[in-house]
The first five atom37 places (N, CA, C, CB, O) and aatype in JSON, in Angstrom:
{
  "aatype": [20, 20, 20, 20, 20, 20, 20, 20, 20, 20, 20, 20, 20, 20, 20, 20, 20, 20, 20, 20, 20, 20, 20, 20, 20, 20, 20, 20, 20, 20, 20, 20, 20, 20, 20, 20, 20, 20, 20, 20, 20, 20, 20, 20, 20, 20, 20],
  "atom_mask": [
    [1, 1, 1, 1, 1],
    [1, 1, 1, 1, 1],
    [1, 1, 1, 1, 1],
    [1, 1, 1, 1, 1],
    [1, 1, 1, 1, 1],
    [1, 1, 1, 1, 1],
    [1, 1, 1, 1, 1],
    [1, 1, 1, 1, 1],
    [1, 1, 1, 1, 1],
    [1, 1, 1, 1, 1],
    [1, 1, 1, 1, 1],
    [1, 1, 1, 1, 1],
    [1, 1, 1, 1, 1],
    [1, 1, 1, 1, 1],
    [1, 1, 1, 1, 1],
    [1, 1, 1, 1, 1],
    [1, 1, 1, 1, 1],
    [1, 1, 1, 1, 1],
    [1, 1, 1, 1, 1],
    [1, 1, 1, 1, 1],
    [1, 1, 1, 1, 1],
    [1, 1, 1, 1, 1],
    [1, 1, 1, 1, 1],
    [1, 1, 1, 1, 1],
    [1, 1, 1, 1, 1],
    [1, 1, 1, 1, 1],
    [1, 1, 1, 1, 1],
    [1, 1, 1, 1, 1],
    [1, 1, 1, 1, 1],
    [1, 1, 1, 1, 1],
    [1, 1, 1, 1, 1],
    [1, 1, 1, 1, 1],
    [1, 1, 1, 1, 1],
    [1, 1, 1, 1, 1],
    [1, 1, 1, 1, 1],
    [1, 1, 1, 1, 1],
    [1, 1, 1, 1, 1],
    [1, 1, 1, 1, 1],
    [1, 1, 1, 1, 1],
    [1, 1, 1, 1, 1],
    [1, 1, 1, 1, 1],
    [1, 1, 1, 1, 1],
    [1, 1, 1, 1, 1],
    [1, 1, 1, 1, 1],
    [1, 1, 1, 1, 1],
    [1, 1, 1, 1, 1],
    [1, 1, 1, 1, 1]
  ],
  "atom_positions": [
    [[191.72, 16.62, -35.84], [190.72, 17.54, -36.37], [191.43, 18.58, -37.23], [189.91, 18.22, -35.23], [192.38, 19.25, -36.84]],
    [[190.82, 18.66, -38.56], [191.88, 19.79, -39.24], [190.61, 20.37, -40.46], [193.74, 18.87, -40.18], [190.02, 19.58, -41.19]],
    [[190.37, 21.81, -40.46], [189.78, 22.6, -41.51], [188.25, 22.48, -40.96], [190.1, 21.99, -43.14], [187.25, 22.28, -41.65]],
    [[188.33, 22.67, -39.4], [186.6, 22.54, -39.02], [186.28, 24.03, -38.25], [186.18, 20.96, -37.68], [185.7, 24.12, -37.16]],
    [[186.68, 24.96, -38.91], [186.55, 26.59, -38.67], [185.96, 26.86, -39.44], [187.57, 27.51, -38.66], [186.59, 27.52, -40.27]],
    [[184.64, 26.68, -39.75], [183.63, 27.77, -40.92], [183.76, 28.75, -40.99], [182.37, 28.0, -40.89], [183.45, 29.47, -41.94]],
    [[184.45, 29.17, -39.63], [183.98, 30.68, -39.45], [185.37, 31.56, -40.39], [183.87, 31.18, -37.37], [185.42, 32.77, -40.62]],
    [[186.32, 30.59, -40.76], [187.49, 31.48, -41.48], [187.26, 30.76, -43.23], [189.49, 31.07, -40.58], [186.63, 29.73, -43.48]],
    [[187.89, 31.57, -44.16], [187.76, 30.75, -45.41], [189.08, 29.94, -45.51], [187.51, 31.7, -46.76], [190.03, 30.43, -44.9]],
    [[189.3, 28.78, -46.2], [190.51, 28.28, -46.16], [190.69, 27.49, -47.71], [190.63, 27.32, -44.8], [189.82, 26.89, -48.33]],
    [[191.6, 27.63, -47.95], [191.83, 27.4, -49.64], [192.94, 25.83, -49.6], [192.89, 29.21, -50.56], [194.07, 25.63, -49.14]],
    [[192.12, 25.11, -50.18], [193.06, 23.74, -49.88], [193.29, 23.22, -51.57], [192.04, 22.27, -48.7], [192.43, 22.98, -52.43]],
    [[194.43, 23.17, -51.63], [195.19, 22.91, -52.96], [195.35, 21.63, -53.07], [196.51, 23.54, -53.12], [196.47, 21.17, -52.84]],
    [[194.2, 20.69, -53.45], [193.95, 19.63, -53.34], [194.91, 18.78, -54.55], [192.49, 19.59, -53.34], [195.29, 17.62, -54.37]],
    [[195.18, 19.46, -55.64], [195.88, 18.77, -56.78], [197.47, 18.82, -55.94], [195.73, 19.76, -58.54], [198.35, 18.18, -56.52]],
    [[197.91, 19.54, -54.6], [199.37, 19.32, -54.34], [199.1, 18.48, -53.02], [200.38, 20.81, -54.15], [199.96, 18.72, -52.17]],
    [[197.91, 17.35, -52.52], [197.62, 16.64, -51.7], [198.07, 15.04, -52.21], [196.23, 16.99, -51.42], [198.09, 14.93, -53.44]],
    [[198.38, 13.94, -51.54], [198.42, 12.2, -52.03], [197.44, 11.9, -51.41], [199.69, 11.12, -51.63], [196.94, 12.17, -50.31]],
    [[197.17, 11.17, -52.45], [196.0, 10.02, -52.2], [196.39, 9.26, -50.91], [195.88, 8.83, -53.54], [197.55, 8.91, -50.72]],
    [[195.04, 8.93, -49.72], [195.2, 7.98, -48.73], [194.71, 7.16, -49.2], [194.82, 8.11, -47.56], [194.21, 7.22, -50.32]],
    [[194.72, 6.17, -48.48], [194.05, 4.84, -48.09], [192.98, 5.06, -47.36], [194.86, 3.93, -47.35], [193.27, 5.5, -46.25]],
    [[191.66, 4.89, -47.57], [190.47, 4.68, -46.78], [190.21, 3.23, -45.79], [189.38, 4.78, -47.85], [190.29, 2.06, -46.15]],
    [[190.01, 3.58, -44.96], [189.11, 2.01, -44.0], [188.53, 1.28, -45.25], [187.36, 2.5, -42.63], [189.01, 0.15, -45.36]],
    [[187.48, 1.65, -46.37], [186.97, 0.96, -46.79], [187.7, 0.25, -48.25], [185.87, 1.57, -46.76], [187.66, 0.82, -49.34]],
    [[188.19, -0.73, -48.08], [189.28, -1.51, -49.14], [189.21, -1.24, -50.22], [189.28, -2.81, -49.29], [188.21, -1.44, -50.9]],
    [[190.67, -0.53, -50.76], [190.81, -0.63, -52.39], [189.76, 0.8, -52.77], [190.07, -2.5, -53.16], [189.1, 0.84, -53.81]],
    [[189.75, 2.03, -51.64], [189.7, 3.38, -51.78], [190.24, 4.03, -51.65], [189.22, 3.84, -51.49], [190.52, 3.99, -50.45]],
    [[191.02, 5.27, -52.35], [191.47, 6.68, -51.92], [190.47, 7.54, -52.06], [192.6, 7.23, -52.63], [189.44, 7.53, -52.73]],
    [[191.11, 8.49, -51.12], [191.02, 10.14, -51.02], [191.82, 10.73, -50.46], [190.03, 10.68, -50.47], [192.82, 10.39, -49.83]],
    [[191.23, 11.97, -50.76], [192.33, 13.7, -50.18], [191.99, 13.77, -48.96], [191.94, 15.53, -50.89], [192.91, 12.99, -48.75]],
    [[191.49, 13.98, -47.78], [190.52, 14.58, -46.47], [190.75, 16.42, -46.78], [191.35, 13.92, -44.44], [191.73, 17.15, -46.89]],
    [[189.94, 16.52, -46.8], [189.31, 17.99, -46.54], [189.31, 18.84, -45.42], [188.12, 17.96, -46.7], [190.0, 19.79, -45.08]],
    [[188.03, 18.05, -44.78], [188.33, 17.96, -43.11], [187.53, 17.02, -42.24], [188.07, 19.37, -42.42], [186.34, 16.72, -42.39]],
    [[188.09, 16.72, -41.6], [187.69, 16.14, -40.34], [187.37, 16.06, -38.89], [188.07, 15.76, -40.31], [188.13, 16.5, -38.03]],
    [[186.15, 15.45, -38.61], [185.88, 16.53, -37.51], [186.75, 15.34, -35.89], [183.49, 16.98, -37.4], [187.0, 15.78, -34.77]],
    [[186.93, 14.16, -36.29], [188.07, 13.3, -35.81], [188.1, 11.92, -36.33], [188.05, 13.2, -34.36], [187.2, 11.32, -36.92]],
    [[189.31, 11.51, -36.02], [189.8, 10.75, -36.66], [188.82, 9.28, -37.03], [191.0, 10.65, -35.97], [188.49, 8.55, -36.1]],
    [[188.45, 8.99, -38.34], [187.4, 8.17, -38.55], [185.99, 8.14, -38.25], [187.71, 7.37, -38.19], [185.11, 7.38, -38.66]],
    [[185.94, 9.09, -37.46], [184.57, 9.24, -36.76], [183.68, 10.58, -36.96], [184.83, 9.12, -35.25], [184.29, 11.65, -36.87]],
    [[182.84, 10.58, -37.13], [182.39, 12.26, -36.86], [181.88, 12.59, -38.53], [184.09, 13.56, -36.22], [181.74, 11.82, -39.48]],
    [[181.66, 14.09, -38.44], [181.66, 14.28, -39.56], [182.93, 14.75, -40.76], [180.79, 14.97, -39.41], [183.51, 15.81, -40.51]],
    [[183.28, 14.1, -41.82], [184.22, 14.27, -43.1], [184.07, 14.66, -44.33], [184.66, 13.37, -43.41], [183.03, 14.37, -44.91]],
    [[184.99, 15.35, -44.9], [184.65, 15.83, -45.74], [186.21, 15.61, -47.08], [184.11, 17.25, -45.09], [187.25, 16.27, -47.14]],
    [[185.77, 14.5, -47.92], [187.2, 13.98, -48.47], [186.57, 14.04, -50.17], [187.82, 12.04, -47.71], [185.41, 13.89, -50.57]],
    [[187.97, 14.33, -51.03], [187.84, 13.87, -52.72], [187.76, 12.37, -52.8], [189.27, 14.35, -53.72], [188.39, 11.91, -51.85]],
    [[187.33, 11.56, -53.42], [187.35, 10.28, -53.83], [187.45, 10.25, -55.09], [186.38, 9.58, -53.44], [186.73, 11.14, -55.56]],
    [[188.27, 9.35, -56.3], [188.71, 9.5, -57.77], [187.36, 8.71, -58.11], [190.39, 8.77, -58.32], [187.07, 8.47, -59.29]]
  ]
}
């Protein structure tokens, strides 16, 4: 679980983040946040 504190502001410098690999084939993104791992609610860049 990482960046699931609304209650603070948090500044994520997404252009100094790498591209993952998504579950769903032949996708990237950044993750934002997550509320756990694959599951739950997410919040990611996709190109």
């Amino acid at each position: 679980m990482f960046n699931m504190d609304f209650s603070q502001r948090v500044v994520i410098r997404s252009a100094e983040l790498d591209w993952v690999k998504s579950p769903a084939g032949g996708v990237l993104r950044k993750p934002l946040e997550r509320e756990e791992a694959e599951r739950g609610r997410a919040t990611s860049i996709v190109p």
